[in-house]
C-alpha positions as a LaTeX table, in Angstrom:
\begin{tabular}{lrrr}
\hline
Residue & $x$ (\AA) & $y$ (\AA) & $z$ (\AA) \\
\hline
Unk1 & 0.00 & 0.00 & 0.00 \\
Unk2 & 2.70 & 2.40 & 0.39 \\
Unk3 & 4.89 & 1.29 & $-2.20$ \\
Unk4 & 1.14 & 2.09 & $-4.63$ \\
Unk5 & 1.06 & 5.85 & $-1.96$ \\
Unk6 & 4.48 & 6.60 & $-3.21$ \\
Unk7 & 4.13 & 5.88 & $-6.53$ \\
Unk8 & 1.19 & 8.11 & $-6.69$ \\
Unk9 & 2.58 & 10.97 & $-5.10$ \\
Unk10 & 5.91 & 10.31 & $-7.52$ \\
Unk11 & 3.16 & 10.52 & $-10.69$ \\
Unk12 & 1.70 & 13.34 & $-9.46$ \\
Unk13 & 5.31 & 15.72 & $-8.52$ \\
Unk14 & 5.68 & 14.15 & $-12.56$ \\
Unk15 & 2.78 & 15.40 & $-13.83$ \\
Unk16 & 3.18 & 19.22 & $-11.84$ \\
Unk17 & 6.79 & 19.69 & $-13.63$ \\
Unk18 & 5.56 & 18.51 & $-16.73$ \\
Unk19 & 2.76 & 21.06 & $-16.86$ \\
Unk20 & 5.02 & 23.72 & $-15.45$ \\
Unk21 & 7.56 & 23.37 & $-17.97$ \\
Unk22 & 4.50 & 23.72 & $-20.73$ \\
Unk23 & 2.74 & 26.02 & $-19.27$ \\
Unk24 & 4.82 & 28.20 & $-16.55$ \\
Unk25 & 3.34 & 30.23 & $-14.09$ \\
Unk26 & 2.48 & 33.80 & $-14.82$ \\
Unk27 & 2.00 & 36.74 & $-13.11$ \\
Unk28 & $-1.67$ & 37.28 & $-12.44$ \\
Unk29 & $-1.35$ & 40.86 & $-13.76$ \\
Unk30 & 1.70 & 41.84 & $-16.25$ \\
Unk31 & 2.27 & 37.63 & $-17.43$ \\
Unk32 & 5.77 & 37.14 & $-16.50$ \\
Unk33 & 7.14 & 33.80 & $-15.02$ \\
Unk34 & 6.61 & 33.30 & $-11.38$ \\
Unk35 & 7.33 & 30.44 & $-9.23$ \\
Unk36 & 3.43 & 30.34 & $-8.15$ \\
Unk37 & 0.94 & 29.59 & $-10.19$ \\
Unk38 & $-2.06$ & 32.71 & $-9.42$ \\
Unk39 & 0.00 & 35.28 & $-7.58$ \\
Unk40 & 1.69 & 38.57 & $-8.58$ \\
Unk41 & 5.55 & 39.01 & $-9.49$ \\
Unk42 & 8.09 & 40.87 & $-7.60$ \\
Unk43 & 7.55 & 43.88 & $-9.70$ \\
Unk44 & 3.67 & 44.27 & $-9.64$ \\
Unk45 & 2.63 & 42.91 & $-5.64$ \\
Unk46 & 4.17 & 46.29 & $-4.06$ \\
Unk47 & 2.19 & 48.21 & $-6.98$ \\
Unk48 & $-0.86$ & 47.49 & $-5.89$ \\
Unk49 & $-2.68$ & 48.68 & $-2.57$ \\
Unk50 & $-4.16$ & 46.08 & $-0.35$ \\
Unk51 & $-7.10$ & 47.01 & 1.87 \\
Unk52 & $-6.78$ & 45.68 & 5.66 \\
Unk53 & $-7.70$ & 47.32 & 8.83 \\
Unk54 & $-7.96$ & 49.72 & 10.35 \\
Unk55 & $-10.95$ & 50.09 & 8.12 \\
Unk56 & $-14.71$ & 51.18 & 8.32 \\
Unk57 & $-16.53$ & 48.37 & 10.16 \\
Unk58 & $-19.51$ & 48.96 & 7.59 \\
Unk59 & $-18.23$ & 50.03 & 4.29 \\
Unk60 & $-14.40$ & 48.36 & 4.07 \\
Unk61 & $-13.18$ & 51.78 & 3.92 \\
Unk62 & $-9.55$ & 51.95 & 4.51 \\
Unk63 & $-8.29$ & 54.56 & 7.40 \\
Unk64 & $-5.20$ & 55.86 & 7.21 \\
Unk65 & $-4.63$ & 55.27 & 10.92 \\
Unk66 & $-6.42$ & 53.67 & 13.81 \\
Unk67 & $-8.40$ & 55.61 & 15.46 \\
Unk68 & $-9.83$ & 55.65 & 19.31 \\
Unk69 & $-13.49$ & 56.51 & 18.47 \\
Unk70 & $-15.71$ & 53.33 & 16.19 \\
Unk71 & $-14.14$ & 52.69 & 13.21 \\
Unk72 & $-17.00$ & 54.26 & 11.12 \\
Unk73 & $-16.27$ & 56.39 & 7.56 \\
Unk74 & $-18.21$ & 59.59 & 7.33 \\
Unk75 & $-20.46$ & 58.10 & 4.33 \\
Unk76 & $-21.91$ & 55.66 & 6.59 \\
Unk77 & $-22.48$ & 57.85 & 9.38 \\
Unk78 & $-24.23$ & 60.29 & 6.91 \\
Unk79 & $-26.58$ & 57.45 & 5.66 \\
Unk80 & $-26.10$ & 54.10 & 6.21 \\
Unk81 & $-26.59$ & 51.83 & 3.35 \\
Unk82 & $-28.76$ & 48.83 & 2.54 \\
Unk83 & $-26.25$ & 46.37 & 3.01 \\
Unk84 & $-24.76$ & 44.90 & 6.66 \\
Unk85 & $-20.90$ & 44.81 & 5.75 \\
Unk86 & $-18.75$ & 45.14 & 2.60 \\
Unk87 & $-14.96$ & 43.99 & 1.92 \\
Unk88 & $-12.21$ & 44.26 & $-0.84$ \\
Unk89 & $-9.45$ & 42.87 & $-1.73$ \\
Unk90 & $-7.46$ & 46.24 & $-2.78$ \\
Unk91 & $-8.22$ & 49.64 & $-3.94$ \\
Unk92 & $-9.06$ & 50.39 & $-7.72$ \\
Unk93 & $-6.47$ & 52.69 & $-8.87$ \\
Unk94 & $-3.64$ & 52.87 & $-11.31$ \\
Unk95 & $-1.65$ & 50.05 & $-10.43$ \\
Unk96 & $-4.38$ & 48.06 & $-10.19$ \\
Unk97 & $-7.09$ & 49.21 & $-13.46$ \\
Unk98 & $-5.89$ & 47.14 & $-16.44$ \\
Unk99 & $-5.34$ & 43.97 & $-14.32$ \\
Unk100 & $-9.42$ & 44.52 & $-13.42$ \\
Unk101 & $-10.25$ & 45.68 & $-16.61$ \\
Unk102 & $-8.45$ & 42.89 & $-18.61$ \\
Unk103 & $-10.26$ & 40.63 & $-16.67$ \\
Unk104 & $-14.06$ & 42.36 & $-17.42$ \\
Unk105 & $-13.64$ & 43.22 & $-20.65$ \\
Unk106 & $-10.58$ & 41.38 & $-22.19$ \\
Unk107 & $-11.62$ & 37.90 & $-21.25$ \\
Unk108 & $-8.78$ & 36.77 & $-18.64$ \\
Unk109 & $-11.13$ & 34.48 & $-17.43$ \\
Unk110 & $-8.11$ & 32.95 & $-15.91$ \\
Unk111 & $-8.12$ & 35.41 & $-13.57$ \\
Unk112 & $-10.55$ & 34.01 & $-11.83$ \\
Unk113 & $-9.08$ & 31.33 & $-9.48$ \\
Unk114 & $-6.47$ & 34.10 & $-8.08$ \\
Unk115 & $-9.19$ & 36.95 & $-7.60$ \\
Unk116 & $-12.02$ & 34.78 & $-5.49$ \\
Unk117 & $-9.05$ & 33.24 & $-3.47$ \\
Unk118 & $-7.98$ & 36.78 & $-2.76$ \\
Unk119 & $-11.66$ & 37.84 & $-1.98$ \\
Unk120 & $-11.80$ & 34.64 & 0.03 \\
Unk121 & $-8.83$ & 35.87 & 2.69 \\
Unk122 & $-10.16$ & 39.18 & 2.68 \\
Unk123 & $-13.76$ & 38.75 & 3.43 \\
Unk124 & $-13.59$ & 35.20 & 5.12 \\
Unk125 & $-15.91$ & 36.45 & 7.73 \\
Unk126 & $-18.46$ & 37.15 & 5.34 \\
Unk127 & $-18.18$ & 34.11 & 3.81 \\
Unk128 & $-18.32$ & 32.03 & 7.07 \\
Unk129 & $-21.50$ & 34.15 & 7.90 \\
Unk130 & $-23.36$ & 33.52 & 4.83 \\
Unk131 & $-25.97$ & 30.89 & 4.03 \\
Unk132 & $-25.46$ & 31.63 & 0.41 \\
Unk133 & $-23.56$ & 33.42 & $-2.62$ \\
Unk134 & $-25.27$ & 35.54 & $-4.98$ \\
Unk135 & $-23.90$ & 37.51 & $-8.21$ \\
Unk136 & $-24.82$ & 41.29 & $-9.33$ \\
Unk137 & $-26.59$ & 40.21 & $-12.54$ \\
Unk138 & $-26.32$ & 41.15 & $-16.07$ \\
Unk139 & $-28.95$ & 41.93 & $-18.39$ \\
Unk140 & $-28.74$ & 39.26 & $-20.87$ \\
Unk141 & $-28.05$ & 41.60 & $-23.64$ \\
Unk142 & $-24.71$ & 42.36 & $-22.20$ \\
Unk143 & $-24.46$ & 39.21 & $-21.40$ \\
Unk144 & $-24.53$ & 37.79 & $-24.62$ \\
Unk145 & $-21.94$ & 40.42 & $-25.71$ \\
Unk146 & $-19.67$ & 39.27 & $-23.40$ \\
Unk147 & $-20.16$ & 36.38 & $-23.01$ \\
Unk148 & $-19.85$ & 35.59 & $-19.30$ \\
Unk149 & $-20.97$ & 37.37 & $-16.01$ \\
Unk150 & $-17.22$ & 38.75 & $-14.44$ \\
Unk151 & $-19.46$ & 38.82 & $-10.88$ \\
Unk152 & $-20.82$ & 35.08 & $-11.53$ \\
Unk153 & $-17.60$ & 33.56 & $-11.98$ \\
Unk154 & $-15.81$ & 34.97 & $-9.09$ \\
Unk155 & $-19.12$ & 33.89 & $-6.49$ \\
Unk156 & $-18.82$ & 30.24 & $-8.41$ \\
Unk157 & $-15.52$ & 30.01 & $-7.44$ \\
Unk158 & $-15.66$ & 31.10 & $-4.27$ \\
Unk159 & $-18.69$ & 28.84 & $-3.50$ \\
Unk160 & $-15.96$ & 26.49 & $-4.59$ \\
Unk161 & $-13.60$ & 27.34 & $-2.11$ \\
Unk162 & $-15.94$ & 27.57 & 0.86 \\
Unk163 & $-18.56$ & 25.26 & 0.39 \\
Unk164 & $-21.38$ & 27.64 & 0.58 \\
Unk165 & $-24.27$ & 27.51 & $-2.28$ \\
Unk166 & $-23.89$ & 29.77 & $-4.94$ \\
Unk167 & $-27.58$ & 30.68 & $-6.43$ \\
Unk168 & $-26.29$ & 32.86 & $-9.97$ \\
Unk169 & $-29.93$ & 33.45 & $-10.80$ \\
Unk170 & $-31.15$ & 34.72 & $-7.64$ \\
Unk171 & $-31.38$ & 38.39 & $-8.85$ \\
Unk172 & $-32.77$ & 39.65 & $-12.35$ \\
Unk173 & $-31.82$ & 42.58 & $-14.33$ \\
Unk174 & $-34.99$ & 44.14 & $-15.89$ \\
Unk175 & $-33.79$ & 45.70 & $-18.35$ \\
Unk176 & $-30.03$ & 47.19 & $-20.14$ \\
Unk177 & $-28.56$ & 50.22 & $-18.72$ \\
Unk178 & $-25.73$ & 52.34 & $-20.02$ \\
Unk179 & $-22.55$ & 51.41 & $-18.48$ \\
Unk180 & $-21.87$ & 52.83 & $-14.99$ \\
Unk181 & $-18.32$ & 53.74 & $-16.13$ \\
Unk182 & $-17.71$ & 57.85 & $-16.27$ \\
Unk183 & $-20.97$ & 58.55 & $-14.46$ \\
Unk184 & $-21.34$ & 60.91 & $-11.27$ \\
Unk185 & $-22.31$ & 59.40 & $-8.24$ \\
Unk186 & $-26.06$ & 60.70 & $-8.59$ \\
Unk187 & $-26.06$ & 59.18 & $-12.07$ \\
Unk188 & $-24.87$ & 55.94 & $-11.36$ \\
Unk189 & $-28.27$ & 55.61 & $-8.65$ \\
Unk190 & $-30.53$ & 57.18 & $-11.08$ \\
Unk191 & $-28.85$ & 54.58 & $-14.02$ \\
Unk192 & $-29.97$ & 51.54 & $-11.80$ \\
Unk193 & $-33.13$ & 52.50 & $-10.15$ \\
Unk194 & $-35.79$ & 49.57 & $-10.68$ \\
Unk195 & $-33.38$ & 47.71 & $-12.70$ \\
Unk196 & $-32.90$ & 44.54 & $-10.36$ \\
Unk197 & $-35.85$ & 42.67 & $-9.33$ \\
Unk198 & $-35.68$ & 38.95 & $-6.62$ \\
Unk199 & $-35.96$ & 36.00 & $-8.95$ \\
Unk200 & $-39.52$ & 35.02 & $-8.26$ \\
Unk201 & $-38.45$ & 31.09 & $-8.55$ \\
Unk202 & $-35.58$ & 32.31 & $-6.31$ \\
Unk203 & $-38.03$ & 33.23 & $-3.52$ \\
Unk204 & $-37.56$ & 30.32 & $-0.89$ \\
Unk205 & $-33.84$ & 30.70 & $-1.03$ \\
Unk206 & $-34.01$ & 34.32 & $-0.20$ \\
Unk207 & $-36.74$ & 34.29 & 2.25 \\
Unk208 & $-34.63$ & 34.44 & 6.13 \\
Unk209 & $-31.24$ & 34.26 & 4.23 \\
Unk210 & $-27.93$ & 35.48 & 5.14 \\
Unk211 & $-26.71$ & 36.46 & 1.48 \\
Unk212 & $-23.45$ & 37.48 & 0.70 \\
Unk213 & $-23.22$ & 39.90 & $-2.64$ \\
Unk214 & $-20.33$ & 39.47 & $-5.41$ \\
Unk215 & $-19.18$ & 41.73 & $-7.93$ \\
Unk216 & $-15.91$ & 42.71 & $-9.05$ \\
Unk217 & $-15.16$ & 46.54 & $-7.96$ \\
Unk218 & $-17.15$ & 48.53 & $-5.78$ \\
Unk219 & $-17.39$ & 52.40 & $-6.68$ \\
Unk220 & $-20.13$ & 54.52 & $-5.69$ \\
Unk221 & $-21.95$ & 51.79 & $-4.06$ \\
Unk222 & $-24.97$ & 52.23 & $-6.00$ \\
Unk223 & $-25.35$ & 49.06 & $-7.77$ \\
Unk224 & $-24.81$ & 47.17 & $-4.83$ \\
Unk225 & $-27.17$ & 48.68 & $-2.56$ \\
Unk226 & $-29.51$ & 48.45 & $-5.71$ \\
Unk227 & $-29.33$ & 44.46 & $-5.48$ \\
Unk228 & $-28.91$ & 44.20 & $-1.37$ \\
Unk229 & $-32.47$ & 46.47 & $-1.16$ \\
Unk230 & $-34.32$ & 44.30 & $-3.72$ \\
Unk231 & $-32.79$ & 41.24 & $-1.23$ \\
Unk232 & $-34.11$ & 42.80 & 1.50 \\
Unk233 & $-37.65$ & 43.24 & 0.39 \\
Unk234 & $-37.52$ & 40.03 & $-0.93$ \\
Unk235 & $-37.21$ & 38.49 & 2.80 \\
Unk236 & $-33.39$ & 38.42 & 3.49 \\
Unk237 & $-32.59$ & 38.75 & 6.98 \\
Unk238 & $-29.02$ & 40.60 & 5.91 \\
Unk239 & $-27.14$ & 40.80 & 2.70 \\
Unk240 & $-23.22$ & 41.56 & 2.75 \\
Unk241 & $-21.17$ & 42.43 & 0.11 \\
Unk242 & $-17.75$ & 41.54 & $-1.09$ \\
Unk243 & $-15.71$ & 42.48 & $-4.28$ \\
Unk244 & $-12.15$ & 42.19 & $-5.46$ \\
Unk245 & $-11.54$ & 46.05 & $-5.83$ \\
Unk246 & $-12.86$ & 49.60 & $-4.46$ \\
Unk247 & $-12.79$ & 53.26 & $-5.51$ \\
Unk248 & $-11.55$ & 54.68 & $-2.16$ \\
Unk249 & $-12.06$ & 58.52 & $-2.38$ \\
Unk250 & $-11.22$ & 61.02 & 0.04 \\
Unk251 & $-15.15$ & 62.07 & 0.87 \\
Unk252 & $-15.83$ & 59.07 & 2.85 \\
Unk253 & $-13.27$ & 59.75 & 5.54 \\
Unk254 & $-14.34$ & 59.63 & 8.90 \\
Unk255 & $-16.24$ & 62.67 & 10.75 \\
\hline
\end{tabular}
C-alpha cells in the first residue's frame, strides 16, 4: 500500500513539472514567469494597494490610521446603506485598473481562481456568515456580448472554495442600462433605479437568508445597494457584500 502511496505521489510531482515546464506560471497581472501559479511578481505585488484594517466596520473603507473613536467612515455615518458589511481585496487605482479591466472586458477568465481566493482571505468572515452566494446580474443583452458574467464567476468560485451555495440566478436585471463607467455618483443611482428585481423562482432561497453579494469593484456603491435592497424586500434577513476592488475617495473619511 505504500509502495502504490508513493508511486502516486511520484506521478503526481511528474505530472506538476511537466505542466510547469509547458505552461509556466504567470504573473496574475503583467504575465511574467513566477514560481506560483495565481499570484503577482516581484515587480507588480508592491504596486498594488491592499485594503486591511484599520478600516470602516460597515463600508471596508480603509483609514489611514487607527483611530480611538468606532471605526466608522463619514459616508456611513451620513446614511447608512442597505447592506450589513462590505470587503475588498485592494483599492481600484492605477496600479491596479488594467489587471481589473483585462479581466471584465478582455476575457482573462483565468483570472478568476487568483481573484475569489484573494476575496476569500479578505472577506472570510463574510463568507463564514453567509448561508449563500449571490452575483450582481447582467442583463442578458450584455451578457450575450460578453459572453460571461465577471461577478458570476468569481461567487462560483468562491462557492468552490468555501462550500457555501452559490444561487447565480437569484437576482434579475430588468432591463439594459448604459454602463456605470464615467458617471457621477447621482447618475450611477438614477442609471440603476428599478433595474434589479428577486428572482420570483428564487423566492424560498431568499426568504430568512444570510446572502453574501459578489461583484468585481465597488465604486459609488450604488449598484450594490440596488441588489442588497431588492434582497431585503424580498425576505433576506441581511445581505453583505464583497468584491475584489474599491474606488476609495477622500469624501468618505471619517467625521
Amino acid at each position: 500500500m505504500t509502495h502504490i502511496s508513493n508511486t502516486g505521489s511520484l506521478f503526481t510531482t511528474a505530472r506538476k513539472m511537466l505542466l510547469d515546464a509547458v505552461f509556466p506560471a504567470a504573473c496574475v497581472n503583467c504575465a511574467d514567469f513566477i514560481d506560483e501559479p495565481g499570484n503577482l511578481c516581484l515587480r507588480c505585488w508592491p504596486q498594488m494597494t491592499y485594503i486591511s484594517a484599520p478600516f470602516c466596520s460597515i463600508c471596508g473603507f480603509p483609514f489611514e490610521f487607527d483611530r480611538d473613536t468606532a471605526h466608522i467612515c463619514g459616508n456611513c455615518i451620513r446614511r447608512r446603506p442597505a447592506f450589513g458589511r462590505a470587503r475588498a481585496v485592494l483599492q481600484y487605482d492605477d496600479a491596479s485598473r488594467d489587471m481589473v479591466l483585462g479581466y471584465k472586458h478582455s476575457d482573462k477568465t483565468d483570472r478568476v481562481p487568483a481573484f475569489a481566493n484573494w476575496m476569500y482571505r479578505a472577506g472570510v468572515s463574510l463568507v463564514n456568515d453567509c448561508d449563500i452566494i449571490c452575483p450582481v446580474p447582467l442583463h442578458s443583452h450584455r451578457l450575450i456580448k460578453r459572453r460571461f458574467n465577471q461577478s458570476a464567476l468569481l461567487a462560483r468560485q468562491l462557492s468552490k472554495l468555501s462550500a457555501k451555495p452559490v444561487s447565480p440566478d437569484m437576482l434579475i436585471r430588468t432591463r439594459p442600462t448604459r454602463s456605470q463607467g464615467g458617471l457621477s455618483a447621482r447618475a450611477r443611482h438614477v442609471n440603476v433605479q428599478g433595474v434589479f428585481q428577486a428572482n420570483p423562482d428564487r423566492l424560498p432561497l431568499i426568504e430568512k437568508a444570510r446572502i453574501l453579494l459578489i461583484d468585481d469593484v465597488l465604486t459609488t456603491g450604488a449598484t450594490v445597494e440596488a441588489c442588497c435592497n431588492r434582497l431585503l424586500r424580498a425576505g433576506a434577513t441581511e445581505v453583505n457584500v464583497l468584491t475584489f476592488s474599491r474606488v476609495v475617495r477622500p469624501s468618505n473619511t471619517a467625521i
